[in-house]
N, C-alpha and C positions, 0 to 999 in steps of 0.2 A: 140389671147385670150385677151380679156379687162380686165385693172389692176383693180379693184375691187375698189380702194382707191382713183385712179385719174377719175373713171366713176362718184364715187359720189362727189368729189368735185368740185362740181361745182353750179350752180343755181339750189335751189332747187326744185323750179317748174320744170323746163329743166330735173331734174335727174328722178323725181314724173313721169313726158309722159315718159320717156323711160322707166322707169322698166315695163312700162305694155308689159307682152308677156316675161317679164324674168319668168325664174324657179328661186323657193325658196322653201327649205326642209331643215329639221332639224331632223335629226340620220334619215336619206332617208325617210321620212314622208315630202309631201308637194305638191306642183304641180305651176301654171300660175298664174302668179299675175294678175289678174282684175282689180282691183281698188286700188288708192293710193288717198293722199293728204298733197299736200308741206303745212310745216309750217318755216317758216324764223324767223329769231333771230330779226328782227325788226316788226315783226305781233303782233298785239295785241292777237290774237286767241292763239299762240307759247306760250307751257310751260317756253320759256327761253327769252320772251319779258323783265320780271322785272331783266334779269339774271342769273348768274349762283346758283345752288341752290343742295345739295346734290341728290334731286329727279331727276332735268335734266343734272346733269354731265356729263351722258353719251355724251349728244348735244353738248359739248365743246369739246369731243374727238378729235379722227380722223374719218375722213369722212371711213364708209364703214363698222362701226360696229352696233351694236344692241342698240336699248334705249330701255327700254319695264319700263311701269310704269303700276299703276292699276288706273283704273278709277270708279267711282262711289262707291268704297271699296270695288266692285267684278270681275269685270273682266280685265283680263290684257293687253295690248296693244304693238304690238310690230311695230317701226318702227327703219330705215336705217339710222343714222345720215351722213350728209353731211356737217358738221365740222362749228363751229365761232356760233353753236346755231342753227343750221336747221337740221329739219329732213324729215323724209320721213313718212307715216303712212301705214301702208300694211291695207286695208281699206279690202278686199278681195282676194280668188286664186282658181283656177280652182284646184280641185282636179284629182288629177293624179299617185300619187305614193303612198302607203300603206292605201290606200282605205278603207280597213277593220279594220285597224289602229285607223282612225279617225273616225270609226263609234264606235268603241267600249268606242273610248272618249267621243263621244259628243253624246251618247245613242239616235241615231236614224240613219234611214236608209237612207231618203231623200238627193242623193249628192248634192242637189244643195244648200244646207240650211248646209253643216256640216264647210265651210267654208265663209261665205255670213255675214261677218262684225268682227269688230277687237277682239273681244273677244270671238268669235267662232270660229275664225281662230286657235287663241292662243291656247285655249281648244284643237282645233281639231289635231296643230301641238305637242303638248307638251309646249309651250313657260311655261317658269318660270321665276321668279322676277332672278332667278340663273342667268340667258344667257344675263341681261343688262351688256353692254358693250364690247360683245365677237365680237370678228371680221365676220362676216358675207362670207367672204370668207378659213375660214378655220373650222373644223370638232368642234361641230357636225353640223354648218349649212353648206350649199352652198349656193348659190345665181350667177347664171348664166345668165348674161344679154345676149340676141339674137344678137341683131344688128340688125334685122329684123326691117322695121316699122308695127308697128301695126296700124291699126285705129280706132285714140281715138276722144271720144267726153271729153269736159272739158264742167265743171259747178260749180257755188257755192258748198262749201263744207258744210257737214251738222252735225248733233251733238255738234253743238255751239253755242254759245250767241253774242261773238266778232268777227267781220269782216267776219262774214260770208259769205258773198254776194264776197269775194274773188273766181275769178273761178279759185280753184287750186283743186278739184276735178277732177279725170282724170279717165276713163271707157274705158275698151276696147269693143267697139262699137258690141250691137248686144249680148255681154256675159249673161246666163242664172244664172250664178252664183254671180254676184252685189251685196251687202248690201242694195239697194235700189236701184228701175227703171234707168238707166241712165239719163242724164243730156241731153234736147234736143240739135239735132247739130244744 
């Protein structure tokens, strides 16, 4: 079994490839992560480039817990902090587990859209501003990395203005369920 706290501290791009092909669910709602993207404490893109700041505290925790902030002042964002200011961004996830769950949240029927970018994810999982800072290995979420390798394509990452052209976007190659077409390999 992988310790949850020493899988994510580490490099967070390094941690961003590997969680593709982990399960994540919260109160058993959730399924495959598809898509992620590293943000580092020295990226100008990174909520915690100017610092530590009440909104990204969570990012100076410990590595292996929840940041979840709201973006645009509606939807919420949940990612995996890997400690000193980096995190992780759950960009997308293969729905898999309370299916009907996540249809009743995010009022439609199409699976491949009830998860397919960070604030439908959120929606579709239950995430609330409540779960910043909860450890990601213990209830209500899990988060089960494979150890498997998946095959990822990596690309600039998108929904930003700063350093975008960073390829810390990561896809698990081939996925129907993406927030947008993969990244070419």
């Amino acid at each position: 079994m992988v310790c949850l706290s020493e899988f994510c501290a580490r490099d967070v791009a390094v941690v961003a490839e590997a969680l593709i092909g982990a399960t994540l669910t919260l109160d058993g709602v959730g399924g495959r992560i598809v898509e992620t993207e590293a943000y580092a404490a020295d990226d100008a893109a990174s909520h915690s480039f100017n610092g530590r700041t009440m909104r990204n505290a969570a990012m100076f925790g410990p590595a292996g817990h929840a940041y979840v902030y709201r973006i645009y002042g509606l939807h919420l964002c949940l990612n995996i902090t890997c400690g000193n200011g980096s995190a992780v961004l759950i960009r997308a996830i293969e729905p898999v587990t309370s299916i009907d769950a996540m249809r009743r949240r995010r009022g439609l029927e199409k699976v491949e859209l009830l998860c397919a970018g960070p604030g439908r994810l959120c929606q579709a999982l239950g995430v609330t501003a409540a779960h910043n800072g909860l450890s990601l290995d213990a209830p209500p979420f899990a988060l089960v990395v494979s150890g498997a390798l998946e095959p990822v394509v990596a690309g600039p990452r998108i929904g930003i203005r700063r350093a975008a052209e960073t390829p810390w976007r990561f896809c698990l190659a081939g996925s129907r369920f993406l927030s947008r077409p993969a990244p070419r390999a």
